[in-house]
MDTraj code that builds the backbone (N, CA, C; nanometers):
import mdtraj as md
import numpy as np

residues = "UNK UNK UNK UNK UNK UNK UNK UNK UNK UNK UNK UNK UNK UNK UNK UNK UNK UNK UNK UNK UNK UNK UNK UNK UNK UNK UNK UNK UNK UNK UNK UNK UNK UNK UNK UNK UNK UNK UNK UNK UNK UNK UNK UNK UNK UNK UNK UNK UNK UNK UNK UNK UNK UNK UNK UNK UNK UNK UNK UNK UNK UNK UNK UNK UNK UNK UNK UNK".split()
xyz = np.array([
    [-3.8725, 3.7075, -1.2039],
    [-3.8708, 3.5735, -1.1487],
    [-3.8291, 3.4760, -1.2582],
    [-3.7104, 3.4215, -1.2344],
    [-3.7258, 3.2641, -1.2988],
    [-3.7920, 3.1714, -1.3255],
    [-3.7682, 3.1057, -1.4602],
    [-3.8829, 2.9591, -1.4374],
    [-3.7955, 2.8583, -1.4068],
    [-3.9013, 2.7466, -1.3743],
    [-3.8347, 2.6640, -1.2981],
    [-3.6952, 2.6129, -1.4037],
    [-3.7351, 2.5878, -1.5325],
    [-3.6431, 2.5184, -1.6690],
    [-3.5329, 2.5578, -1.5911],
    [-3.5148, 2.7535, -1.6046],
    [-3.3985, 2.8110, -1.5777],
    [-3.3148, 2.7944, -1.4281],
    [-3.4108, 2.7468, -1.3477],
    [-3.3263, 2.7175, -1.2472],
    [-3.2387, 2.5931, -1.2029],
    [-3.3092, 2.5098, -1.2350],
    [-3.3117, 2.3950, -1.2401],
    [-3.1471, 2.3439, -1.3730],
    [-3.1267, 2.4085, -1.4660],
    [-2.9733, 2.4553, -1.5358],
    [-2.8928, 2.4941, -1.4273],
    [-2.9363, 2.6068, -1.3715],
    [-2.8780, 2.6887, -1.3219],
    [-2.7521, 2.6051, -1.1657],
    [-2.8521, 2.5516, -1.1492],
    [-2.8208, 2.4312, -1.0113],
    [-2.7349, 2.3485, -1.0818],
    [-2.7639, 2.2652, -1.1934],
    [-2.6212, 2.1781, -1.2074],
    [-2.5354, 2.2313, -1.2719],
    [-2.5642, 2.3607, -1.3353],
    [-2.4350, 2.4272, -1.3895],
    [-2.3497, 2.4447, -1.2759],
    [-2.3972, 2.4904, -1.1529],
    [-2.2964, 2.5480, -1.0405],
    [-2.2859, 2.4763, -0.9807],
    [-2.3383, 2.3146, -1.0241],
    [-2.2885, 2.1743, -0.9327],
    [-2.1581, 2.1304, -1.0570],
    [-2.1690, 2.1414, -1.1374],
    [-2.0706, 2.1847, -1.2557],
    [-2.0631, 1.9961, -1.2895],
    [-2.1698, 1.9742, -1.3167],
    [-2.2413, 1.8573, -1.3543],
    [-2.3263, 1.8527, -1.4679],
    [-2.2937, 1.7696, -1.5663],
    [-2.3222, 1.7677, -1.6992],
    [-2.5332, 1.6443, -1.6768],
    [-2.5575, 1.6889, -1.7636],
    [-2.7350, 1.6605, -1.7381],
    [-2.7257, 1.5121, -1.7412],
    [-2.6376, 1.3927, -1.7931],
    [-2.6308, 1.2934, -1.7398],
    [-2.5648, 1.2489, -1.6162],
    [-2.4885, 1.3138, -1.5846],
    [-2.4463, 1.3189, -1.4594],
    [-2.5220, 1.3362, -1.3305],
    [-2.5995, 1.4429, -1.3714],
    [-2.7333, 1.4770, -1.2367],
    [-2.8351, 1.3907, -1.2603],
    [-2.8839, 1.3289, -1.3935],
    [-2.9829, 1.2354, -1.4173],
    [-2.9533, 1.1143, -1.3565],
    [-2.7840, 1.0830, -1.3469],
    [-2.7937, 0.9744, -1.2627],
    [-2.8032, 0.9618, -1.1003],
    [-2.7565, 1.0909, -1.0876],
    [-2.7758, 1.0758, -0.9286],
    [-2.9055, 1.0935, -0.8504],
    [-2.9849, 1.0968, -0.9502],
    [-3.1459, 1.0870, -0.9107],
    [-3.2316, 1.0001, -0.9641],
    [-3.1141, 0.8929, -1.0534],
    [-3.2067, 0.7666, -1.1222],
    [-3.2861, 0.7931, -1.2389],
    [-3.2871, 0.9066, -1.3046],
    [-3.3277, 0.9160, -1.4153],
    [-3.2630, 0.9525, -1.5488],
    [-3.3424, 0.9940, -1.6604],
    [-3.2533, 0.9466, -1.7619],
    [-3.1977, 1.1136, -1.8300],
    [-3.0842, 1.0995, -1.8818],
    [-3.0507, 1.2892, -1.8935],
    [-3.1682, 1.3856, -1.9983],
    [-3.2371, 1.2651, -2.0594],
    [-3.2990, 1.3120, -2.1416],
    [-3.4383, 1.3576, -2.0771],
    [-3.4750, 1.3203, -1.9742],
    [-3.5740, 1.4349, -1.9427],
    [-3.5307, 1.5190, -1.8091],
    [-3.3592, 1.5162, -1.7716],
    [-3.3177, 1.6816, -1.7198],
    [-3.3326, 1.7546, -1.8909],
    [-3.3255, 1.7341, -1.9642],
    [-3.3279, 1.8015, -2.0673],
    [-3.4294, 1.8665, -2.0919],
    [-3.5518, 1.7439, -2.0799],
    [-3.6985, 1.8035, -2.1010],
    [-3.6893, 1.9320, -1.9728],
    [-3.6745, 1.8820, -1.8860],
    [-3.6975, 1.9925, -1.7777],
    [-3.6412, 2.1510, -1.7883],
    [-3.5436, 2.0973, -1.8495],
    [-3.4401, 2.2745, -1.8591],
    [-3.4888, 2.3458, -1.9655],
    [-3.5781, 2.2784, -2.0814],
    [-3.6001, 2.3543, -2.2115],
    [-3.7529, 2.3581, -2.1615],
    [-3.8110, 2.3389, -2.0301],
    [-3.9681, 2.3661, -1.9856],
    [-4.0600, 2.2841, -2.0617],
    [-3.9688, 2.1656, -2.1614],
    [-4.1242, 2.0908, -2.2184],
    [-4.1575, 1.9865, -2.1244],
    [-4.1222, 1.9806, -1.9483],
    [-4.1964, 1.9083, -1.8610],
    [-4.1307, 1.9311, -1.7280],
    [-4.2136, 1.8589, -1.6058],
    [-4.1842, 1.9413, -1.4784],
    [-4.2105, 1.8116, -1.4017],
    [-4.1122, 1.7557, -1.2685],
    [-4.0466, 1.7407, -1.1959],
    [-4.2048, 1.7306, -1.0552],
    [-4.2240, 1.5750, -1.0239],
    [-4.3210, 1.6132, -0.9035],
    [-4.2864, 1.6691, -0.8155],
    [-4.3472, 1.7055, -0.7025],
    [-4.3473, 1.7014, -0.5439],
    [-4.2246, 1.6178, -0.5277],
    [-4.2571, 1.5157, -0.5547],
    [-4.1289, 1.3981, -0.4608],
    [-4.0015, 1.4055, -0.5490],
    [-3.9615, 1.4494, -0.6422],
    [-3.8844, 1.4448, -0.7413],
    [-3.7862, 1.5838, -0.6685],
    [-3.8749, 1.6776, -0.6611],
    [-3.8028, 1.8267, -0.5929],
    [-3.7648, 1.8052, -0.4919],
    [-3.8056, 1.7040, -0.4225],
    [-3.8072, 1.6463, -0.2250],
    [-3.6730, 1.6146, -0.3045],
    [-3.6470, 1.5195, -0.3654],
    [-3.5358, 1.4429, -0.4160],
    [-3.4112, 1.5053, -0.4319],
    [-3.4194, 1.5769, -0.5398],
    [-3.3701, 1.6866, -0.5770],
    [-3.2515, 1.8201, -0.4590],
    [-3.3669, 1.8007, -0.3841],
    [-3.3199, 1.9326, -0.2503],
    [-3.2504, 1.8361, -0.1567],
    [-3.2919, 1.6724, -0.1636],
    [-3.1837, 1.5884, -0.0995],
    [-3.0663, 1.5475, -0.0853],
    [-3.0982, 1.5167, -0.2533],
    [-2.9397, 1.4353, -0.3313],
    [-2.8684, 1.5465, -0.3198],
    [-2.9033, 1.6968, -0.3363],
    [-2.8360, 1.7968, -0.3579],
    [-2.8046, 1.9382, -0.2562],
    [-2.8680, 1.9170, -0.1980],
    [-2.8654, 2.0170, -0.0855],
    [-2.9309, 2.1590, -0.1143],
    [-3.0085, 2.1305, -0.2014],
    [-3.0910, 2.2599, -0.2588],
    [-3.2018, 2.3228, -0.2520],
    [-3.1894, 2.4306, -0.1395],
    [-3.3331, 2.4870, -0.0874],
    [-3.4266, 2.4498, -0.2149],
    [-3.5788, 2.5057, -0.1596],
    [-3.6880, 2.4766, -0.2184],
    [-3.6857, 2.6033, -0.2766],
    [-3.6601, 2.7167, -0.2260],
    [-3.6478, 2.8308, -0.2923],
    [-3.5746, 2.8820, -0.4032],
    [-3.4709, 2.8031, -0.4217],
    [-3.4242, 2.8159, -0.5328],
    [-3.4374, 2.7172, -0.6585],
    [-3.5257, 2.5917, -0.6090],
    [-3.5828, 2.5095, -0.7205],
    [-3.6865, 2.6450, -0.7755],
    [-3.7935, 2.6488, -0.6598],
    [-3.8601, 2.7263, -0.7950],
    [-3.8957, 2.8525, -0.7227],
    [-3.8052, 2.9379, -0.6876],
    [-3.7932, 3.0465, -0.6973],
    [-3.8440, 3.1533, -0.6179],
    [-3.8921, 3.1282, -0.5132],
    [-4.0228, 3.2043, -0.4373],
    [-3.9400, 3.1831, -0.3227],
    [-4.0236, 3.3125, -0.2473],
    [-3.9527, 3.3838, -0.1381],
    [-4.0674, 3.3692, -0.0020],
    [-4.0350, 3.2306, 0.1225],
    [-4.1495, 3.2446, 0.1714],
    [-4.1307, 3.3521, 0.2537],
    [-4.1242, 3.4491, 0.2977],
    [-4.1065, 3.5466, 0.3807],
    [-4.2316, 3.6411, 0.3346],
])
top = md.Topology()
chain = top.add_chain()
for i, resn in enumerate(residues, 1):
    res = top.add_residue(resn, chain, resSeq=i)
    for name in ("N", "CA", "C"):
        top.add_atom(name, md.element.get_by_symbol(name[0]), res)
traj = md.Trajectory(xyz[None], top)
């Protein structure tokens, strides 16, 4: 299983969007997508809501789990 850091790369790499680029389209600053991808911090509830909005990105692949 992935952690979230790694997925969360993983998504704007294959949005092929540089970490200020995705920081802006969610109003925040690139420097904590940064924190997020190197796991020194994590992203609320409403932030992932956000996230799976702006971006079209199941919940399952933010963080990784299989509800089935």
């Amino acid at each position: 299983m992935k952690t979230f850091a790694q997925n969360i790369k993983e998504i704007r790499q294959q949005l092929n969007l540089t970490q200020e680029q995705f920081a802006n389209k969610l109003g925040y600053s690139y420097q904590l997508i940064g924190c997020w991808e190197n796991g020194r911090s994590f992203p609320n509830l409403n932030t992932a809501k956000r996230i799976h909005e702006v971006f079209g990105v199941d919940y399952e692949d933010i963080f990784d789990y299989d509800l089935d």
